[in-house]
N, C-alpha and C positions, 0 to 999 in steps of 0.2 A: 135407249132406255124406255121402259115400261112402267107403268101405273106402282107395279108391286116394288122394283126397284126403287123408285121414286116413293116408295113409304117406307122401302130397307132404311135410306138415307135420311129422312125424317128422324126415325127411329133412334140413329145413331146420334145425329144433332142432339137430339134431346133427352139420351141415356147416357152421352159424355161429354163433358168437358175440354172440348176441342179446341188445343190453342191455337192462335191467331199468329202471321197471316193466314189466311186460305189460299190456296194455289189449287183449281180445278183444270184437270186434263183431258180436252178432247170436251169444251165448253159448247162447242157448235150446238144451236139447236133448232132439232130438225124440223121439216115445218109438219105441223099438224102435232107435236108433242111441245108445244110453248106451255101450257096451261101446268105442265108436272115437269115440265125438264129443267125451269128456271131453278136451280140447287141454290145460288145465292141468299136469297129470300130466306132459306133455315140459319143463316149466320148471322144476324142482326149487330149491326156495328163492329165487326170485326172485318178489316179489310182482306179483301177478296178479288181474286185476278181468273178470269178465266182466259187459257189458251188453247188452241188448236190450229191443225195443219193449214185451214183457211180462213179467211175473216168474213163474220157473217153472225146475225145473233147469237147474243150471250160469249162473242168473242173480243173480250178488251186487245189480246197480244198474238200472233201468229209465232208461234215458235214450235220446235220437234222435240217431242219429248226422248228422243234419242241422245238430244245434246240441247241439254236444258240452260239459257243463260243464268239463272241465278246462281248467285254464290252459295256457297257450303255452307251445309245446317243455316240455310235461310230463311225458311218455311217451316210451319209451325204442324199444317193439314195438309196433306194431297187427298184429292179428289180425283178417281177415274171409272165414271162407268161406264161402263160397255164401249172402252173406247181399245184396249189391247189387240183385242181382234184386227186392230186395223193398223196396228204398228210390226212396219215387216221384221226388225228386229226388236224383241218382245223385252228380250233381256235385258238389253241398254238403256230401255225408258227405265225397268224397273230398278238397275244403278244408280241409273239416276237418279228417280227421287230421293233413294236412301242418302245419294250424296247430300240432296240439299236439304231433306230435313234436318231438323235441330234434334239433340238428342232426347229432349221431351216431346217429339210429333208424332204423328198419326196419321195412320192411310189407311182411308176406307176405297175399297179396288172391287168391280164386278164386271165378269166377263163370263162371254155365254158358252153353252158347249149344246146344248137342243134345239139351233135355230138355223133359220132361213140365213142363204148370203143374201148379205145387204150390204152395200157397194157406198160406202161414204170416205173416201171414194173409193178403198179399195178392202177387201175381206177376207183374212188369208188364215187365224188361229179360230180352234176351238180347246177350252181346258176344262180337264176334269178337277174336282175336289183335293184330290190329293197331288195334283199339278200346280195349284196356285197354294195349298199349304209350303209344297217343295221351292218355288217361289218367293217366298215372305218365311223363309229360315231364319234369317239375320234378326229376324223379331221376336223378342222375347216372349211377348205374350202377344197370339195372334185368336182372335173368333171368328171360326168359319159359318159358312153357311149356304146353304143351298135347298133349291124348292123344286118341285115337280117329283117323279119317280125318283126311287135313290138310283137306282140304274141306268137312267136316263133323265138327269136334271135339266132343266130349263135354263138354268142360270146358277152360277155360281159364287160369293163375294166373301169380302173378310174384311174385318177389322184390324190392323195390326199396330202395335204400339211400340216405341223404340225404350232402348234399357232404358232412360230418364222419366220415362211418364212414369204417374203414382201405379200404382199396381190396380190392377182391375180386381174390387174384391167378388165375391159370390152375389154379395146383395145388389150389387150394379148391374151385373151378367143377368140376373132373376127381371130385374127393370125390364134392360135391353131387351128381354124375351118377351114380356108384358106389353114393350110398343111395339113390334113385332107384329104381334097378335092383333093390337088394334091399327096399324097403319099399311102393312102390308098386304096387298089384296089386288088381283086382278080380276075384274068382273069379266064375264063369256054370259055371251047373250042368250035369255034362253032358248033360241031356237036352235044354235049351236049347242048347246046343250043335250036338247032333246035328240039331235041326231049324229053326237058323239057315245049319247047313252043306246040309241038303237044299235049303230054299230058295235058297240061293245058286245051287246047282247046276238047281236048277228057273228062276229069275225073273235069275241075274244078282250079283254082287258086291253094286249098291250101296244096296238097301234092307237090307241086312244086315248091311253095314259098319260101322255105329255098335258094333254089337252086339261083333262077331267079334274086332273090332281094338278095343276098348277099352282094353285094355293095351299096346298102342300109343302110344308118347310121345315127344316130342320137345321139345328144349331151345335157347334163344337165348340170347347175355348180349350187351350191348349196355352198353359202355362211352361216356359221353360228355365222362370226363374223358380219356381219351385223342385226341377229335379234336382 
């Protein structure tokens, strides 16, 4: 997880009404991202479990989200960023959760498709936008999102809601855009800066685009109790 992730999720904390318990996935966190990775902190009083494959901060439980011990529709929030990449089968976590949420929950999910392998411990998926829409079908109402180039995002996440949550009207989704705007942000120093903007100007826009445009974001919501 990064700075701008880490303000995705702020964001959402605080444009919905996310019920409780929390169950976050793939809680490990990593050293030198303690100061934004701690995601509990946005849930204030609402109990909250974080798991992952090893025990190590921000890890209450060691379990696989392949084969999740909670019971059915027992979870209110899943929580998983940046953590699918590292699940070798991708699709079972994501059964998963659907099993154990309740049918009023919600899963905020981000997973990258513009990066470096990174080996925690192991780094096998990259998804496109319309990969993790294909993904979260069974959600009625799902809001995508994704930052950097549209042709080459950095990152990709979504919001997805099961039939039972109230329905996301327009004025919520217009919020969620407005913290968006104020929380999500990766700073690039400016010396990186200055000599991602020479090369630009030397080789071309698109090897540098990842970089330039990372604060670059863009948002879907995609109703499908309204068809």
């Amino acid at each position: 997880m990064n700075l701008f992730e880490s303000g995705v999720a702020r964001a959402v904390a605080e444009a919905f009404d996310l019920p409780a318990p929390v169950l976050e996935i793939g809680s490990y966190q990593v050293e030198g991202q303690e100061d934004w990775a701690n995601l509990r902190s946005l849930f204030p009083n609402k109990p909250y479990v974080g798991v992952d494959m090893r025990p190590g901060p921000g890890v209450d439980r060691v379990a696989d989200v392949e084969s999740l011990s909670h019971d059915h529709v027992s979870v209110g929030t899943v929580i998983a960023m940046n953590t699918f990449e590292h699940v070798p089968r991708f699709w079972r976590g994501f059964d998963e959760i659907h099993r154990v949420l309740r049918p009023d929950g919600a899963l905020l999910v981000s997973v990258p498709f513009f990066f470096h392998i990174h080996n925690h411990p192991s780094d096998y998926w990259r998804f496109t936008p319309e990969a993790l829409h294909l993904l979260l079908e069974k959600y009625p109402q799902r809001i995508m999102g994704w930052h950097g180039p549209k042709k080459r995002p950095a990152s990709v996440w979504a919001v997805a809601f099961r039939e039972d949550h109230p329905p996301v009207t327009a004025a919520r989704f217009e919020h969620y855009r407005s913290l968006l705007a104020r929380y999500a942000h990766e700073p690039l120093h400016w010396s990186r800066t200055l000599r991602y903007q020479f090369g630009r100007w030397l080789c071309g826009s698109g090897p540098f685009a990842p970089y330039l445009e990372q604060n670059r974001w863009a948002t879907e919501f995609h109703d499908g109790r309204a068809a």
